[in-house]
MARKEFI-18171 format. One record per residue: residue in one letter; x, y, z of N, C-alpha, C, O in turn. Coordinates in steps of 0.05 Angstrom, whole numbers, plus 5000, padded with zeros to 4 digits. Example, Ala and Ser with C-alpha at 12.3 -4.5 7.8 and 13.67 -1.06 7.14 Angstrom:
a526448865156524649105156526449345156528549345169;s525749555142527349795143525850015157526850235161;
END
This chain:
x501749765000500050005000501850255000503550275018;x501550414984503350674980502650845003501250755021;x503951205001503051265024501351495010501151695024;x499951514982497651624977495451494999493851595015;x496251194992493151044991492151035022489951025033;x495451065032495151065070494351265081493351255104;x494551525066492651765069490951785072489851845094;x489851745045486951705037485451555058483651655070;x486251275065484851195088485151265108483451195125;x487151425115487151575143485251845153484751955175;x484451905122482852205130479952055131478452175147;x478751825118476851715122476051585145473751555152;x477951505155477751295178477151545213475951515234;x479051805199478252015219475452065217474352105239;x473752095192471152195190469351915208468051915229;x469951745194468351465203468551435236466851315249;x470551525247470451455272470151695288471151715311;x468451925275468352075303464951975310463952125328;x464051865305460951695322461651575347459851475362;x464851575354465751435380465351625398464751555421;x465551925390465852095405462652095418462652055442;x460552135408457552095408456951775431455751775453;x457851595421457851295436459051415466457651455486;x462151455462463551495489462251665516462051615540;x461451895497459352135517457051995526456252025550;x455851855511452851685524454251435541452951345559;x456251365537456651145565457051335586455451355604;x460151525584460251635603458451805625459251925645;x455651785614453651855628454451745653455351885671;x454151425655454151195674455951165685455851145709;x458851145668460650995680462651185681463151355663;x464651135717466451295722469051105719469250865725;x470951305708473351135708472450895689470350885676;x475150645691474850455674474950535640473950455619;x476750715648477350815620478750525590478350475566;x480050455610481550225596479649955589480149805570;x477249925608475849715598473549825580472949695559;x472450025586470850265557471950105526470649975510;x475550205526477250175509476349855498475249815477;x476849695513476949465513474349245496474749065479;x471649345509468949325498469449365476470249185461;x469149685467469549745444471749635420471249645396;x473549555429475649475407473849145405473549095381;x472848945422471548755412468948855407467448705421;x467748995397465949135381466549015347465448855331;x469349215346470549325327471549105307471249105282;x473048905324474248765318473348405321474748205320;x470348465324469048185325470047965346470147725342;x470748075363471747935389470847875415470348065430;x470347595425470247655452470947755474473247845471;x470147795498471647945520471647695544470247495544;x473447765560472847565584474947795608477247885607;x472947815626472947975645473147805670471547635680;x476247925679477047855712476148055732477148275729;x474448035753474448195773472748175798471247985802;x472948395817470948285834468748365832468248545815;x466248255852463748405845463948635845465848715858;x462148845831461449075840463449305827463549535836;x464549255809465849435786464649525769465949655752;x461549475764460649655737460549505715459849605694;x461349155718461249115693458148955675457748875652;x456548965697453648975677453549145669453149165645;x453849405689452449705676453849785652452749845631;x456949765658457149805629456549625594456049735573;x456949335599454749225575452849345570452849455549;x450549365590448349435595448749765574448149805550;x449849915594449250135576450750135548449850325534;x452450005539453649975512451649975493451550105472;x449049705509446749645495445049835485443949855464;x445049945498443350145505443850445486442150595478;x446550465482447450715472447350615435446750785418;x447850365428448450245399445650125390445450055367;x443650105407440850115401440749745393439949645371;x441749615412442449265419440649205431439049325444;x440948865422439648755437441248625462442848455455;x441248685494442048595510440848395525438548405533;x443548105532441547915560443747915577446047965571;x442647835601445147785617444747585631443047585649;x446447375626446347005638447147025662449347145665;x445646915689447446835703447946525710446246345715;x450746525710451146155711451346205725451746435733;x450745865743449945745761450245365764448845215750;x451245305774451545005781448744845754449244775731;x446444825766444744715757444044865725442644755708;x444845075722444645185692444644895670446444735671;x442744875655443744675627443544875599442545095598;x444644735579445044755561442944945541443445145527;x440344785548437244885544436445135541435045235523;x438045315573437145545585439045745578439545955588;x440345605553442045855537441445865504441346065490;x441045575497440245665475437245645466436345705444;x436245555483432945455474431845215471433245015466;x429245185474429144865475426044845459424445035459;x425744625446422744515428421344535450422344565472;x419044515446415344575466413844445445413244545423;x413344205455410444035445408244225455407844295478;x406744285429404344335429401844155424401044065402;x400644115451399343865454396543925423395943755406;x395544145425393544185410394344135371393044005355;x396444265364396344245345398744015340399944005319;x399243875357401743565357403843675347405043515332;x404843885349407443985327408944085346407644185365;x412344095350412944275363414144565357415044585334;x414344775373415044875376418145065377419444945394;x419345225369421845315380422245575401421745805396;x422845515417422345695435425145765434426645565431;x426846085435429046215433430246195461428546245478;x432446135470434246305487434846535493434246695474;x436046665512437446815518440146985500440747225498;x441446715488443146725468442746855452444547005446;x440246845436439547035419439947295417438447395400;x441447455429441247705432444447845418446047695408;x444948165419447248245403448948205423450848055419;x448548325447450348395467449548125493447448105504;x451647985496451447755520452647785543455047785540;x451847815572453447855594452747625604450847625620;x454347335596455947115613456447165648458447035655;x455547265664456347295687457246985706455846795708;x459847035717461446815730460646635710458546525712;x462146595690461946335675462946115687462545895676;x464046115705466245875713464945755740465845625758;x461645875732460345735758458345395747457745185757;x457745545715456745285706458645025703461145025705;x456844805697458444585682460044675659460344865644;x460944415663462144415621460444415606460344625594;x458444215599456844285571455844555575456044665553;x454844695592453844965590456145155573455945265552;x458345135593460545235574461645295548462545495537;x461044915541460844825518459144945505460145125493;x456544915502455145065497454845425483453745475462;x455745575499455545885498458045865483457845985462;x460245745485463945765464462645665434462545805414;x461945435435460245345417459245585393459945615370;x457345735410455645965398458346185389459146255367;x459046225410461446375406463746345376464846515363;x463746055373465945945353464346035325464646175306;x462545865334461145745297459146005297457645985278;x458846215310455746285310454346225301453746305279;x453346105310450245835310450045595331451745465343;x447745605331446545375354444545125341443245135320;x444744985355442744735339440144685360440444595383;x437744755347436144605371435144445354434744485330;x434544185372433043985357435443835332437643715334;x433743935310434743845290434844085273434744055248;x434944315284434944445261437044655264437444675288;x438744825251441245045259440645325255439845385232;x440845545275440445815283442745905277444645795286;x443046135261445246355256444146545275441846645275;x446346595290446746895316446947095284447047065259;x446747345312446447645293449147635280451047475283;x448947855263451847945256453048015276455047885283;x452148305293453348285317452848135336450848245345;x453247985347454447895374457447845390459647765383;x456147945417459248005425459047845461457247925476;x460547665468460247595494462147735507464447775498;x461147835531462847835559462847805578462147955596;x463847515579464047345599466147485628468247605626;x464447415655466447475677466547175695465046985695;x468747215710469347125731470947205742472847325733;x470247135778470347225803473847085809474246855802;x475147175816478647125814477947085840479646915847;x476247145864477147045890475846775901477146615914;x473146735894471746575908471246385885469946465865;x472746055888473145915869472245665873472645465859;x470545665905469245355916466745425898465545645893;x466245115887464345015864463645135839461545195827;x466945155834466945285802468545105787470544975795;x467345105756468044955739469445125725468345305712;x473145095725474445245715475245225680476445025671;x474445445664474945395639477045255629479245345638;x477145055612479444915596481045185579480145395570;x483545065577484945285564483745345534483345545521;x483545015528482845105496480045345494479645515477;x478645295514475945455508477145825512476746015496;x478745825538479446035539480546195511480446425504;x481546015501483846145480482146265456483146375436;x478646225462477546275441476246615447475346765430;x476546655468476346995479478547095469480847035474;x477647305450479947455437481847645468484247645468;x480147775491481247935506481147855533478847865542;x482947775552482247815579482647975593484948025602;x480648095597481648405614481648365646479948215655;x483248485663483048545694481648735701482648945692;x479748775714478949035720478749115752477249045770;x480549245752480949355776479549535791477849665778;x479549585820477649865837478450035815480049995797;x476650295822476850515820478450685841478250625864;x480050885835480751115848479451215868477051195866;x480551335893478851465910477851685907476151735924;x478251895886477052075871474751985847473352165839;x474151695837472951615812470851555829468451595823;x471951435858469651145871467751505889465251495888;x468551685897466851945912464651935889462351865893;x465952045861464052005842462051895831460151985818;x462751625840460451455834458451465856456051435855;x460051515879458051445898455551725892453051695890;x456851985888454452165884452352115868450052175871;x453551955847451751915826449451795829447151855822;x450551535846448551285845447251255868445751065872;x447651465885445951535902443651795907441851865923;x445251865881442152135867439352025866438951785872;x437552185859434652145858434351955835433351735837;x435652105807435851945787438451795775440651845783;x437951645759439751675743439951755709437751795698;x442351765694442051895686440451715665440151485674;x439251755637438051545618440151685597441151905595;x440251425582441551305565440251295539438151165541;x440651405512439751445495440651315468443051265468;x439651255447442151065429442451225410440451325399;x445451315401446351485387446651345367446551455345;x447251035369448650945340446950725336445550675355;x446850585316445550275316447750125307449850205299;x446749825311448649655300450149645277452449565275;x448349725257448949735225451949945226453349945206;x452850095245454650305247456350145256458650165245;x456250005270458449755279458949555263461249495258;x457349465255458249275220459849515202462249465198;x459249665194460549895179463049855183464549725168;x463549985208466250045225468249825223470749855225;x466749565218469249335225469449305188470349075183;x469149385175469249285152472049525137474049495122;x470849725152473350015152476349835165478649795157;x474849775188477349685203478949485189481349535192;x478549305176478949115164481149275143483149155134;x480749475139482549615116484849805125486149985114;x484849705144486949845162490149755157490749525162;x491649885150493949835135495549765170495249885191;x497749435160499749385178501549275168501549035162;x504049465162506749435160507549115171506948985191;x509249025145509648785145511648815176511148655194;x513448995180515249025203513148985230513648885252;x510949075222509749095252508048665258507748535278;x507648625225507048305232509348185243508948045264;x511848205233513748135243514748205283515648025298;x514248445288514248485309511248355321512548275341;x509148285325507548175330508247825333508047705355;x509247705307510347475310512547395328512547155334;x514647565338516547545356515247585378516547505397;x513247665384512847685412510447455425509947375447;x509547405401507547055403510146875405510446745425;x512146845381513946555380515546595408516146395422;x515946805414517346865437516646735461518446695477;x513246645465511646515489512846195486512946025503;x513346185468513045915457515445835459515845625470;x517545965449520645875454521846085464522646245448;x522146135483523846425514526346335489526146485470;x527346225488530846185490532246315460534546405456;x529746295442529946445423530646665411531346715388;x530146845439530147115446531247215466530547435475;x533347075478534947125497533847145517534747315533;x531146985523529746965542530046685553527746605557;x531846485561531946205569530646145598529445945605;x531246395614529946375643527746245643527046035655;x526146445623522746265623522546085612520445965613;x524645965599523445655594521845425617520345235615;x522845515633522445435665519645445678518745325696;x518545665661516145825676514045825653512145975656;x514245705634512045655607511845425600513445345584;x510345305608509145075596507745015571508644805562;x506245085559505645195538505445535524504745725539;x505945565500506245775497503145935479501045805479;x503146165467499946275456500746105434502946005427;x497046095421496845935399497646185372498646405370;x496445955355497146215326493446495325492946705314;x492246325340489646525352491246845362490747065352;x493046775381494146995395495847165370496247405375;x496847055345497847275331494847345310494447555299;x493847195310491347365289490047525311489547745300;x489447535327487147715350489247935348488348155343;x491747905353493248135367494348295339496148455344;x493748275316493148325293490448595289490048815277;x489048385307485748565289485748715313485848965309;x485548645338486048835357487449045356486649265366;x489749025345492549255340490649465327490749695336;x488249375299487549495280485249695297485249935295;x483549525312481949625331482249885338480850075334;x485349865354484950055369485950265353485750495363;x487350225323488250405314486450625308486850865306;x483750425305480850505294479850775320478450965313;x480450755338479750785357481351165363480351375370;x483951065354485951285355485751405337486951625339;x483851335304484351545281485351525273486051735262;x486751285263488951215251488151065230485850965232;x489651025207489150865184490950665185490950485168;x492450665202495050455201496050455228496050625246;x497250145224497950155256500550085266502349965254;x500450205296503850225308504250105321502249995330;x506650035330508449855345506350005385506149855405;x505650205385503650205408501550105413500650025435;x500250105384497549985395498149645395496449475399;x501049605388500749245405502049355425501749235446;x502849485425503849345453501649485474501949415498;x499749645470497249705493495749545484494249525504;x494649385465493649095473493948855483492448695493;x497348885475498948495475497948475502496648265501;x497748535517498448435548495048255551494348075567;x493748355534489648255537488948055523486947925527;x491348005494491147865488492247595496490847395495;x494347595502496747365518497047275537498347075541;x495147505563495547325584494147145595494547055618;x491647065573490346755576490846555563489746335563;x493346675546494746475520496846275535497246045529;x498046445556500246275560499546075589498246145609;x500545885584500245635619502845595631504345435621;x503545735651505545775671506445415681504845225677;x507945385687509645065703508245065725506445225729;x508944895741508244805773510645055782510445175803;x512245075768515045295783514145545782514345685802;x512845635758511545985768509646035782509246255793;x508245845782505845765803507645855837507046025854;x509545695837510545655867512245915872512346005895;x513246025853514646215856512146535854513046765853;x510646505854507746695843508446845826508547075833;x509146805800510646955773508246905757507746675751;x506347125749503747085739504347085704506647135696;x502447035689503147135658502847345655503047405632;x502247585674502347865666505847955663506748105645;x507447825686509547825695511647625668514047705665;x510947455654512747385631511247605611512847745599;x508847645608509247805575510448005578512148065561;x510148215604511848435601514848375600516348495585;x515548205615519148135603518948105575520548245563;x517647965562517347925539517548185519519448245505;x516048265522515448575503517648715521518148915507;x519448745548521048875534523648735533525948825539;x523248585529526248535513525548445478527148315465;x523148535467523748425443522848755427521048915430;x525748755405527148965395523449085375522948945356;x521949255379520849395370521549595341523349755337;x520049515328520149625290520549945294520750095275;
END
């Protein structure tokens, strides 16, 4: 791509993306702080990705789905798993109708644009199975017959990092199918005063939809045209092969501390994500920043630590950043 053509898409991609500014102002109605998970939603918007959310209760993260829904003019549900959850009560189940002997299809929950998975790691496996399922193929089977999900759909799945009696912990392979895992942390003691005025007002504020979905199909199709320097695939690829072989990269220590490394998932996500957020920044093309302010969301459910980083408490937040910085940047 010349650098007419990288122009040209750069002054377009500025027009096309100021509707974020319109989106951003109608969340920020609601939500204080959490600037970085805002970011985060949105780039799996953008970039046709799942989310999977670490944290504890009480961070905001229905309200913000919720109002995402709300602002892009979505359809929102929000699951809560649960032990006894089945399969059924996500995607729908047949209803004999005694009068006319025929049955029925009755829809799920699933059905919707926007999915809030809450504590996923409380159901079984097939439930699991189940919603990744939807997630993979978009589509579900009831009966005998097969459902295509929306164009948009987007899950964001959470779980609770502290309280882990009678939870069914996701398999890695399923994990690896969430393009992002985000942490989301307290708020500030200046953000958390804020909230408290808020949500303890008479009202709150309402939420209005500035954009519809069709603006989000748009957007990822823009995004898609987002120019990336073969140097920057290359720098992307060194920092995936890098999980996979430390020694490669003058990183041998962690051979010790990686048991397996990210799949080839983790260099295509951290690809469209890079593009995401470039989308996000106004950019027509993307930089060696916007991986490295994603890599860390994408990789650190990619990689499985030894019984030795475990014992030593060396998390995968703690190898990718050695990682990125020791690997030489385009």
């Amino acid at each position: 791509m010349d650098i007419s053509t990288v122009r040209e898409l750069n002054m377009q991609i500025k027009e096309e993306a100021l509707f974020l500014q319109d989106l951003l102002a109608e969340i920020n109605k609601v939500m204080v702080g959490q600037e970085a998970l805002v970011e985060r939603v949105l780039i799996g918007l953008l970039a046709d990705g799942h989310i999977l959310l670490e944290g504890v209760p009480g961070l905001a993260k229905t309200l913000l789905i919720k109002t995402v829904a709300e602002a892009i003019d979505a359809d929102f549900s929000r699951i809560q798993f649960t032990p006894d959850l089945l399969p059924a009560d996500l995607v729908g189940t047949q209803i004999f109708n005694p009068r006319t002997s025929e049955f029925s299809v009755h829809k799920g929950p699933l059905f919707s644009n926007l999915i809030l998975a809450d504590e996923i790691n409380r159901a079984p496996a097939k439930v699991q199975s189940a919603l990744l399922e939807a997630m993979q193929e978009r589509q579900v089977t009831i009966g005998d017959l097969t459902y295509k999900m929306d164009n948009l759909f987007l899950v964001l799945a959470t779980q609770n990092p502290i309280e882990q009696e009678g939870t069914y912990p996701l398999p890695e392979a399923q994990v690896d199918r969430f393009m992002l895992k985000v942490k989301v942390d307290y708020p500030s003691r200046a953000e958390e005063r804020v909230i408290v005025d808020r949500m303890t007002g008479t009202t709150l504020p309402d939420i209005n939809p500035v954009i519809s979905p069709l603006d989000i199909l748009r957007a990822r199709k823009i995004v898609n045209q987002i120019y990336v320097d073969d140097k920057i695939k290359e720098y992307v690829l060194d920092l995936v092969l890098t999980t996979r072989n430390p020694g490669s990269n003058g990183l041998g220590d962690l051979n010790n501390l990686i048991h397996y490394g990210a799949s080839p998932r983790a260099s295509i996500y951290l690809i469209l994500a890079s593009k995401a957020h470039a989308f996000l920044k106004g950019r027509g093309f993307v930089t060696p920043e916007d991986v490295k302010q994603i890599a860390q969301d994408v990789l650190r459910h990619r990689i499985i630590v030894t019984y030795e980083a475990e014992a030593e408490n060396i998390s995968t937040d703690h190898i990718v950043r050695r990682i990125m910085d020791h690997t030489d940047v385009p």
